[in-house]
MIDRENVO-975056 format. One record per residue (C-alpha): x, y, z; residue number from 1; residue in one letter. Coordinates in nm, 3 decimals, padded with zeros to 5 digits. Layout:
% residues N
X, Y, Z, NUM, A
...
END
This chain:
% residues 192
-00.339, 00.057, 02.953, 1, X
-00.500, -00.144, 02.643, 2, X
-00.346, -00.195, 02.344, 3, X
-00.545, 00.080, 02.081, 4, X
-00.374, -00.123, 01.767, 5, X
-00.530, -00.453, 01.855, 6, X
-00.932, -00.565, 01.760, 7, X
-01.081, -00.884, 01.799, 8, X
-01.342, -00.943, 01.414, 9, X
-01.519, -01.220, 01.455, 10, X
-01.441, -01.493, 01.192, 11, X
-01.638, -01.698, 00.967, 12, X
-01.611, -02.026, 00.778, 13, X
-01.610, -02.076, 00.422, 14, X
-01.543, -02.290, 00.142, 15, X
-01.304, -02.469, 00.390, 16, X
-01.129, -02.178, 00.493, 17, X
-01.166, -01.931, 00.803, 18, X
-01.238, -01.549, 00.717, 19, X
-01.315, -01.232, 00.914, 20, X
-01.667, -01.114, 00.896, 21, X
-01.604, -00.854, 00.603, 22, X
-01.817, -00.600, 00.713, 23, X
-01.723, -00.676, 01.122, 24, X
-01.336, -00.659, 00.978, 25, X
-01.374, -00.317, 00.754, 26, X
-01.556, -00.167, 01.079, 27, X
-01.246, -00.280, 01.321, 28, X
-01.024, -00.129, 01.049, 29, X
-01.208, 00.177, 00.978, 30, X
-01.227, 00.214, 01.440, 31, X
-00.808, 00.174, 01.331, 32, X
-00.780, 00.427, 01.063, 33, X
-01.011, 00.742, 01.216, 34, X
-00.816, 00.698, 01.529, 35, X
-00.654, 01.034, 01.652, 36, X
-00.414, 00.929, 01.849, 37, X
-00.132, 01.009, 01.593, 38, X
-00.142, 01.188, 01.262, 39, X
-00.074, 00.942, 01.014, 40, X
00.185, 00.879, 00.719, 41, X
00.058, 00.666, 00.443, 42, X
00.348, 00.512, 00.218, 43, X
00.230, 00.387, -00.159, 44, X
00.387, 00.133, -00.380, 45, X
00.359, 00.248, -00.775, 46, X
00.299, -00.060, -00.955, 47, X
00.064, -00.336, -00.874, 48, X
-00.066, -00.119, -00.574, 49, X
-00.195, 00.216, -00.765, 50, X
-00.161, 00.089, -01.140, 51, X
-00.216, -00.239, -01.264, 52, X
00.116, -00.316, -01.379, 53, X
00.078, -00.657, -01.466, 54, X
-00.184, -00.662, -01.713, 55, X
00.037, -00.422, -01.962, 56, X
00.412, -00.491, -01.828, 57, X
00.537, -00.549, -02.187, 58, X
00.334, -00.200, -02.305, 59, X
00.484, -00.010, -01.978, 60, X
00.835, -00.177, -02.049, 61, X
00.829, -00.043, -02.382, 62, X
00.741, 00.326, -02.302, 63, X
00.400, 00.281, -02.399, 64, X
00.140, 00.448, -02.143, 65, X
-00.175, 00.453, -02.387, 66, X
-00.352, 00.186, -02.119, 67, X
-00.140, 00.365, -01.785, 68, X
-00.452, 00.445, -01.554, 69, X
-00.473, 00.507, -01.152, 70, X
-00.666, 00.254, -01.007, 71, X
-01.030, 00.464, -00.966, 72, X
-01.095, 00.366, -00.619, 73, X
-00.709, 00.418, -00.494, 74, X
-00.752, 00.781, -00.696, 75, X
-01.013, 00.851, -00.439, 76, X
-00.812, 00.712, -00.151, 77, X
-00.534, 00.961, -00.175, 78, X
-00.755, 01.246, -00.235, 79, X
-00.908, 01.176, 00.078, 80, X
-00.587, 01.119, 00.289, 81, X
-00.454, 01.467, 00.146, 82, X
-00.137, 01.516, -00.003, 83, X
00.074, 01.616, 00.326, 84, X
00.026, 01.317, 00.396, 85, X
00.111, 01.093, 00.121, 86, X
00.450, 00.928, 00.011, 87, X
00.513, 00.755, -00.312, 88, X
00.814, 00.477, -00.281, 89, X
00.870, 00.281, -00.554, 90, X
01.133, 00.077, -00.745, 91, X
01.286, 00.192, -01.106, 92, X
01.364, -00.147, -01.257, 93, X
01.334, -00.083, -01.609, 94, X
01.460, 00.279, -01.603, 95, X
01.084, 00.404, -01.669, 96, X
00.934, 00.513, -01.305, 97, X
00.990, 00.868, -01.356, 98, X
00.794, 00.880, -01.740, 99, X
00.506, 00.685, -01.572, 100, X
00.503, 00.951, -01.259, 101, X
00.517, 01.210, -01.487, 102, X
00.251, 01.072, -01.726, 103, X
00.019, 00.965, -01.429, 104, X
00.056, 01.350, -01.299, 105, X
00.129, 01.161, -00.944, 106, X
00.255, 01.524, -00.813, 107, X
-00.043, 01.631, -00.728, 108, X
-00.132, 01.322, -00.499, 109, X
00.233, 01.320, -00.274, 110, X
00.410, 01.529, -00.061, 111, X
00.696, 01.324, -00.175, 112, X
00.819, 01.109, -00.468, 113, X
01.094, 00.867, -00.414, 114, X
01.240, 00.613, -00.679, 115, X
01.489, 00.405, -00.592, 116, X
01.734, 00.186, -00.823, 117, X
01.772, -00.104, -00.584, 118, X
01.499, -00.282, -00.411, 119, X
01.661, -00.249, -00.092, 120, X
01.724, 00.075, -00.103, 121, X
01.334, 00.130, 00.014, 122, X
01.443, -00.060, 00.366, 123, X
01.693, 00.250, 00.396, 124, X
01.437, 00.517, 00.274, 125, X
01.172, 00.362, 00.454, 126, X
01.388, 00.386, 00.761, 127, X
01.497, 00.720, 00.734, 128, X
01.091, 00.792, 00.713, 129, X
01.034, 00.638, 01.055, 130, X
01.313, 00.813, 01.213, 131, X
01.186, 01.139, 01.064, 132, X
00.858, 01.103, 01.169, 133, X
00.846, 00.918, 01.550, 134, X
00.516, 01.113, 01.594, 135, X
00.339, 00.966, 01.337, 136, X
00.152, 00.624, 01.260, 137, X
00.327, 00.482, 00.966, 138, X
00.135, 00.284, 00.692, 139, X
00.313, 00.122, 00.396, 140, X
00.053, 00.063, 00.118, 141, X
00.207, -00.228, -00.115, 142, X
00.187, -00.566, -00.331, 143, X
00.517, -00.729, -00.246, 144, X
00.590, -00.959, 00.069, 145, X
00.958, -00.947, -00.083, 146, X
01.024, -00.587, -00.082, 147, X
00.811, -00.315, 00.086, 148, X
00.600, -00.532, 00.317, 149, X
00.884, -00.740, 00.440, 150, X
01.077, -00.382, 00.453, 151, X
00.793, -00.287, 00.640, 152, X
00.807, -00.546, 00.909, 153, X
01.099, -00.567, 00.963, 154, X
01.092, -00.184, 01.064, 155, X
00.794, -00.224, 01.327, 156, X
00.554, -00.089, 01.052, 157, X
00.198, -00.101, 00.968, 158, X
00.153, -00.261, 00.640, 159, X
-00.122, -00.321, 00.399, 160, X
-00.152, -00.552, 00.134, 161, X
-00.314, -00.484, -00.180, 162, X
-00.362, -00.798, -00.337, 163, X
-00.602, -00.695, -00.584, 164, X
-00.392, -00.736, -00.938, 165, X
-00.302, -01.157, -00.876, 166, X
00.095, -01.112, -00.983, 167, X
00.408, -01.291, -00.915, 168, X
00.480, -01.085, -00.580, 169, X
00.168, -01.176, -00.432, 170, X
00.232, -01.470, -00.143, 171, X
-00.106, -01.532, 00.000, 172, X
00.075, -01.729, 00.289, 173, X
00.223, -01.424, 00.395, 174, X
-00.124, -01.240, 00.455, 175, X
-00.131, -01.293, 00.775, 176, X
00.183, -01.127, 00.861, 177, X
00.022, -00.792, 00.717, 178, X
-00.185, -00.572, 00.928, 179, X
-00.437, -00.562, 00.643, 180, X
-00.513, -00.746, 00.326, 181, X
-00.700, -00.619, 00.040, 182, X
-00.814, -00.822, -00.223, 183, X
-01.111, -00.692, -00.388, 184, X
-01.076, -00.325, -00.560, 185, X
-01.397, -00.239, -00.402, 186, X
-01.241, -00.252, -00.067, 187, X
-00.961, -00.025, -00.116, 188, X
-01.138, 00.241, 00.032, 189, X
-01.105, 00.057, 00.316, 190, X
-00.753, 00.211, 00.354, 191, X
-00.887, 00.534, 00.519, 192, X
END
């Protein structure tokens, strides 16, 4: 029987460096996506995948939210994969996940919320997911190689990079080990 998860995008050459065909590669991903073969289970990092952390750590650090925004596109994305099918995963290092939830009403995009206190405590949430759900297609939406993505892998999980906000986590070497990079904003719709 062939393989549904694998597509051959024809790849280009620029600047010195070999690319897929944008459009060719959204279409192959899109052909991914809309397949029914499973329902699918979409996984979201908080910061650097939704928000652009970054750019305002020392504001967010500090409590202050004035400039805390959902990226527009990825606001879009999640209303389109429906909330029964949306997880939020994301790691409380400076004690203030919850306050930005709350501020960014994220409740009314997932199913579920979970913040955990140690990074790898997402390997064990993320495998209790894929235990719980064996029927679904799992996608883990994130920014790190070190954390989620490698989490990811590591589990037999499809992972997507979003590599739009350039921040320490981001390991361009690594890209290839992701089922799917994105590095412009405009592409995230790309995601469903």
């Amino acid at each position: 029987s062939k393989d549904l998860r694998v597509r051959e995008v024809n790849l280009l050459k620029q600047n010195g460096h070999i690319r897929h065909d944008s459009e060719l590669f959204l279409k192959a991903f899109e052909q991914i996506v809309n397949e029914d073969i499973k329902e699918k289970l979409y996984i979201f990092d908080l910061d650097d995948t939704l928000i652009p952390t970054s750019k305002y750590r020392e504001e967010y650090i500090n409590n202050n939210y004035k400039n805390l925004r959902i990226n527009s596109l990825a606001k879009k994305v999640l209303g389109k994969i429906g909330k029964k099918n949306l997880t939020l995963l994301t790691h409380d290092k400076y004690g203030n996940q919850t306050e930005k939830i709350k501020h960014l009403k994220l409740e009314k995009y997932f199913s579920e919320i979970k913040v955990v206190y140690k990074n790898d405590d997402k390997k064990v949430f993320l495998d209790k997911v894929k235990r719980e759900n064996r029927e679904k297609n799992i996608f883990v939406v994130g920014d790190k190689h070190d954390s989620e993505i490698k989490f990811a892998k590591q589990l037999g999980l499809r992972t997507i990079c979003v590599a739009i906000v350039p921040g320490r986590h981001i390991n361009k070497s690594l890209h290839s080990t992701c089922d799917l990079v994105i590095e412009k904003e405009e592409d995230f719709s790309c995601v469903v």
